[in-house]
Residue, then its C-alpha position, 0 to 999 in steps of 0.5 A: x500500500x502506498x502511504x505518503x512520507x507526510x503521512x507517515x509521521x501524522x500517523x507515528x503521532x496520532x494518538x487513538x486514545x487521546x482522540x475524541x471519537x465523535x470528531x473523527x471523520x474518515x474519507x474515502x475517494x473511490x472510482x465512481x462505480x463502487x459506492x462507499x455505504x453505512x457500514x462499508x468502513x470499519x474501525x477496529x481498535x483492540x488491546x492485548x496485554x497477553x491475557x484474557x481480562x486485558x483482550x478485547x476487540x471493538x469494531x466500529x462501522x461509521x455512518x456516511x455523512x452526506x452533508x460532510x464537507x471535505x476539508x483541508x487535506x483531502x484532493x477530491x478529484x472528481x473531474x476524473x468521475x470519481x466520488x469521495x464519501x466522508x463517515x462520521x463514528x454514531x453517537x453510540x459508536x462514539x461513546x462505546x469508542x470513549x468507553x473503551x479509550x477509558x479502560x485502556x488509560x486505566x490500564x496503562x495508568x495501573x502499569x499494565x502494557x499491551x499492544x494496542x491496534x488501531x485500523x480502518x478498513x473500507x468496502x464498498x458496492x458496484x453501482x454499475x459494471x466494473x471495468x477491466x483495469x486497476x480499481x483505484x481507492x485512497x482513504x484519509x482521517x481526520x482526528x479533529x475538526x482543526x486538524x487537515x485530514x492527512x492520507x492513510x493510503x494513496x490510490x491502492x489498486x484493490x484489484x490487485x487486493x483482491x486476490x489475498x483475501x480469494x476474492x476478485x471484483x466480480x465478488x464485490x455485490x451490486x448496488x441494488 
């Protein structure tokens, strides 16, 4: 995958637990056949301290936010047809994200180590048929409302994705 330099050391600082949930914003720029829907982009954000009280996994599935304005730091190229679709954490996904920041802290606060992970992920649908060349997505975040969003990948060829996983683009569902 391909993630810029600039946004290699935005991320090396980006601080899950010290970000407020319900201002984070992911985007993803997609071709404009692939449609990103609620429940397409997954954020995961586990912690592992090598036993079974201090594991736990969440999985957060951000909701569109159709009335998003793009902001600093997001090129949204659509001259070239394609579509940028902005996701926002629910207000219930929010606070089981700051439940979850909470015990962490605790468990660091108490000297308790751990891996802690955190990741986002997109899927997406066919609105209409897929041509036979590279299938083109970049995604970026966003922690706060006063921060430019930076880049988390640029332009990755799922297509070539795809396969890893056993799947192909004729496996991405259809719209309707």
């Amino acid at each position: 995958m391909t993630t810029p330099v600039s946004s290699m050391v935005k991320l090396s600082q980006l601080s899950p637990l010290d970000a407020k949930p319900s201002d984070m914003r992911f985007a993803v720029r997609s071709p404009h056949y692939l449609r990103v829907r609620n429940g397409d982009i997954s954020v995961t954000m586990s912690f592992d301290a090598g036993d079974e009280v201090t594991r736990f996994v969440e999985v957060y599935k951000p909701v569109i936010d159709e009335n998003a304005i793009p902001g600093q730091g997001i090129s949204i190229g659509t001259q070239d047809g394609s579509r940028l679709s902005i996701a926002r954490l629910s207000e219930e996904d929010a606070v089981s994200m700051k439940a979850l920041q909470t015990r962490i802290k605790a468990l660091n606060a108490a000297g308790v180590e751990g891996e802690g992970r955190f990741s986002v992920s997109a899927t997406g649908c066919a609105e209409s048929q897929i041509p036979d060349k590279p299938i083109l997505l970049t995604t970026w975040i966003r922690r706060a409302p006063s921060e430019d969003y930076f880049i988390l990948t640029r332009n990755v060829d799922i297509r070539k994705l795809l396969p890893q996983s056993g799947s192909s683009p004729v496996d991405i569902p259809s719209c309707n």
